[in-house]
C-alpha positions in Angstrom: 96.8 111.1 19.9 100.2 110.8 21.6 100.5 111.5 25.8 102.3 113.8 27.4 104.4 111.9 30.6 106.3 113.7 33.1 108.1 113.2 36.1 109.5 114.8 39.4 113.2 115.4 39.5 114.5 113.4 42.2 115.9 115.7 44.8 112.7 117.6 45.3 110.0 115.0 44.5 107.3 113.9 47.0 105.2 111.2 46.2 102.1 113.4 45.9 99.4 112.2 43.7 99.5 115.7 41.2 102.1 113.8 39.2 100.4 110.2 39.5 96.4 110.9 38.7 93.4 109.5 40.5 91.3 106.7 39.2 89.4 109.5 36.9 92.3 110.5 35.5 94.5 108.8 33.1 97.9 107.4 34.3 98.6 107.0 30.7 97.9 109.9 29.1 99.5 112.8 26.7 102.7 114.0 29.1 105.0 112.2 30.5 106.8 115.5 32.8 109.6 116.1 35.2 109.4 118.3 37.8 112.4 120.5 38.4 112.6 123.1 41.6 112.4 126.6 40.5 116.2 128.2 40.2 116.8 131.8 41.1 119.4 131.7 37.9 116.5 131.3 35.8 114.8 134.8 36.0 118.2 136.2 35.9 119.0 134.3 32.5 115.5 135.4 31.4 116.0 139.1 31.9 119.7 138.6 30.5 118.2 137.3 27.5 115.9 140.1 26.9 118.1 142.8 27.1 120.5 141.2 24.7 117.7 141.4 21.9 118.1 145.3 20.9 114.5 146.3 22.6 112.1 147.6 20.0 108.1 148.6 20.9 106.0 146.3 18.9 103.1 148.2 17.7 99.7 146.3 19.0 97.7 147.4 15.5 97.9 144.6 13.2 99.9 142.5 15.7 97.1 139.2 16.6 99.2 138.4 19.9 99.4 141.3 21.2 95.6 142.4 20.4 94.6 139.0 22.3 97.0 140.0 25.3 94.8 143.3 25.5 91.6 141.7 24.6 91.8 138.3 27.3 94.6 140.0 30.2 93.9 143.5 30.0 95.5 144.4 33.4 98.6 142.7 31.9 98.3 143.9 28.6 98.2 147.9 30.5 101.3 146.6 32.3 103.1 145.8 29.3 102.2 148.5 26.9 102.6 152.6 26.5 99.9 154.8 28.4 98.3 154.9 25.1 98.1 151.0 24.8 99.6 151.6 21.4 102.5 149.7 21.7 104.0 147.1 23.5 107.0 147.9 25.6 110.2 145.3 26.2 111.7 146.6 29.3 108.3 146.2 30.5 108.1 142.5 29.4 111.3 142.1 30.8 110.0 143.1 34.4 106.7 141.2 34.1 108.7 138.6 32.9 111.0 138.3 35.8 108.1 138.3 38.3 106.7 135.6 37.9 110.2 133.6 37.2 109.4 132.6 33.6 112.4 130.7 32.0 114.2 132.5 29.3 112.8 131.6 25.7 114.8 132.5 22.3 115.5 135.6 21.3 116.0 137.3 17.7 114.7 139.4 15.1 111.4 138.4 16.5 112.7 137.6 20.2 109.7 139.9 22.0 106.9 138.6 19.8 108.0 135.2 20.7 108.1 136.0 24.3 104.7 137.4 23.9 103.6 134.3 22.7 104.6 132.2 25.2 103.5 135.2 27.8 100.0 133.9 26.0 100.2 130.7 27.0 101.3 131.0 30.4 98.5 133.3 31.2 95.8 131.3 29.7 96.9 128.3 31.2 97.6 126.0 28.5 98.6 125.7 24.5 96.2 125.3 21.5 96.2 122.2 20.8 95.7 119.7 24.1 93.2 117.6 24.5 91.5 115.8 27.9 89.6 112.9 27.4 89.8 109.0 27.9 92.4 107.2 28.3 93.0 104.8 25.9 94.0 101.8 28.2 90.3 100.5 29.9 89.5 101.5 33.5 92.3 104.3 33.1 89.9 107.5 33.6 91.1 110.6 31.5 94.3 111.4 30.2 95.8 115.0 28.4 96.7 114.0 24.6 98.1 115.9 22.3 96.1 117.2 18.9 99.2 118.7 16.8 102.8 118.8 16.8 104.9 120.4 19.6 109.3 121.5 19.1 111.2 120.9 22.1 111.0 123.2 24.7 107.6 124.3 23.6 105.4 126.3 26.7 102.8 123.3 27.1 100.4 124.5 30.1 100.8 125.3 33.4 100.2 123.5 37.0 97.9 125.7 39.3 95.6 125.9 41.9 94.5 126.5 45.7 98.2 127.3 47.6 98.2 125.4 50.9 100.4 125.6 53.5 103.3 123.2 53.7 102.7 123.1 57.7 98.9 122.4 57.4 99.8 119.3 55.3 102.6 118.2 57.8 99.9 118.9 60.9 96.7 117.0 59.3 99.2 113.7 58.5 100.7 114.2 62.3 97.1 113.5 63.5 96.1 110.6 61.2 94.2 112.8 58.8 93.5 112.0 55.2 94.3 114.2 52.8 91.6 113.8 50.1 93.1 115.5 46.9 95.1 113.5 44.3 96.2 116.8 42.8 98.7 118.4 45.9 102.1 119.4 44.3 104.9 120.4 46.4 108.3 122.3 45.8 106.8 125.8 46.3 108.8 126.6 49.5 106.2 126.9 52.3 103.4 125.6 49.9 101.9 123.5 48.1 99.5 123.6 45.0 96.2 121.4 45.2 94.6 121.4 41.5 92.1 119.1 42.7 89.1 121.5 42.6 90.4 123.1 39.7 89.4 120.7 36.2 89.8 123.5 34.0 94.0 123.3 34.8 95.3 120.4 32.0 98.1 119.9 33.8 96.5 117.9 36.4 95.8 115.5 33.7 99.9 114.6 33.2 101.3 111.2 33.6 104.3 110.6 36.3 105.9 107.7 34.8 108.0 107.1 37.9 108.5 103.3 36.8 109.4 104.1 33.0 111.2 107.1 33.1 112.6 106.5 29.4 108.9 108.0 28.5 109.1 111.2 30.0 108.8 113.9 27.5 108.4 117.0 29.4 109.3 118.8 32.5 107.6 120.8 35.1 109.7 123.4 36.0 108.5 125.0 39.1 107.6 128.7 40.2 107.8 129.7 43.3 106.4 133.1 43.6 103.8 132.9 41.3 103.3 129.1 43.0 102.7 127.4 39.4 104.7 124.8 37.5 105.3 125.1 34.2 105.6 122.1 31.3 107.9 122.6 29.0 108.5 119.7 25.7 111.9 117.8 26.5 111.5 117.0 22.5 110.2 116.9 19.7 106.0 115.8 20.0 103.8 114.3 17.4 100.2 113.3 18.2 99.7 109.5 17.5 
């Protein structure tokens, strides 16, 4: 299976470990990512985006995505749809959509089931079709590998975990204290986000290939209210 390799765009990176696994997780593994601050433009672009598509309610009956919105998120599905759940409402898409930053995907014909797609994979965490397990150079510990194909800018999975504060971090290396976690991402204004007790989160499992950059193929871009960072294909994947 082919690795996913990121990395951490230049003005905003800190050498924190998130990017560049521990010794049980692989340094060569599915994603090769940047990471990219979170732009106020983007929610803006997002919402522009929506609007643009001609808003039509997508009835939930007989519509798979939104029945597994309802069934999996059903405080966000009862944001989303009509008081009777019966259909699913774009404006209110829109303003979910814009609170928690979410980059603008394509619209169409089909522009708010697509969204509601991606909507699905943000909230669960992760696509279908990612895989953690051994890396396959020896001694490497685990690596995120992809099972099928991915198009670029395809919603890949999503950084998260315990928010802590920027100024604990600057305090505890001011008095010569180790910070244990491997997983602390920065670039969330006064916090950061430590995946390390948090397996479950694939992202933690991406490569930062600071030293080959030519094998990035995605990018974190980071979200700063919702304090996540999400991957996004920078082209087309195949699994090896």
């Amino acid at each position: 299976a082919a690795k996913l390799t990121s990395s951490v765009a230049k003005h905003t990176r800190s050498r924190s470990r998130s990017m560049s696994p521990a010794a049980d997780d692989d340094a060569a593994s599915l994603l090769d990512a940047a990471s990219l601050p979170a732009a106020p433009s983007i929610a803006a672009q997002c919402v522009l985006a929506a609007v643009d598509a001609a808003p039509v309610a997508l009835e939930v009956v007989g519509c798979e995505v939104a029945q597994a919105l309802k069934a999996e998120f059903p405080k966000v599905f009862c944001i989303l749809s009509s008081a009777d759940g019966s259909t699913i409402i774009p404006r209110a898409v829109d303003s979910f959509w814009k609170s928690q930053e979410l980059p603008p995907v394509e619209c169409g014909e089909s522009g708010l089931l697509n969204r509601l797609h991606h909507l699905l994979v943000y909230l669960r965490g992760h696509a279908d079709g990612l895989e953690v397990r051994p890396s396959l150079i020896p001694g490497a510990g685990n690596g995120l590998f992809l099972q099928k194909e991915f198009s670029r800018g395809a919603w890949l999975c999503v950084y998260s975990g315990t928010p802590v504060r920027l100024s604990e971090l600057i305090k505890a290396k001011q008095n010569g204290d180790v910070v244990q976690s491997d997983y602390i991402m920065g670039g969330f204004g006064l916090y950061s986000v430590d995946a390390h007790d948090h397996p479950e989160v694939l992202a933690r499992y991406v490569n930062d290939p600071y030293d080959a950059p030519e094998t990035r193929n995605a990018v974190f871009v980071k979200l700063k209210k919702p304090r996540k960072a999400l991957l996004i294909a920078t082209r087309d994947l195949k699994p090896d």
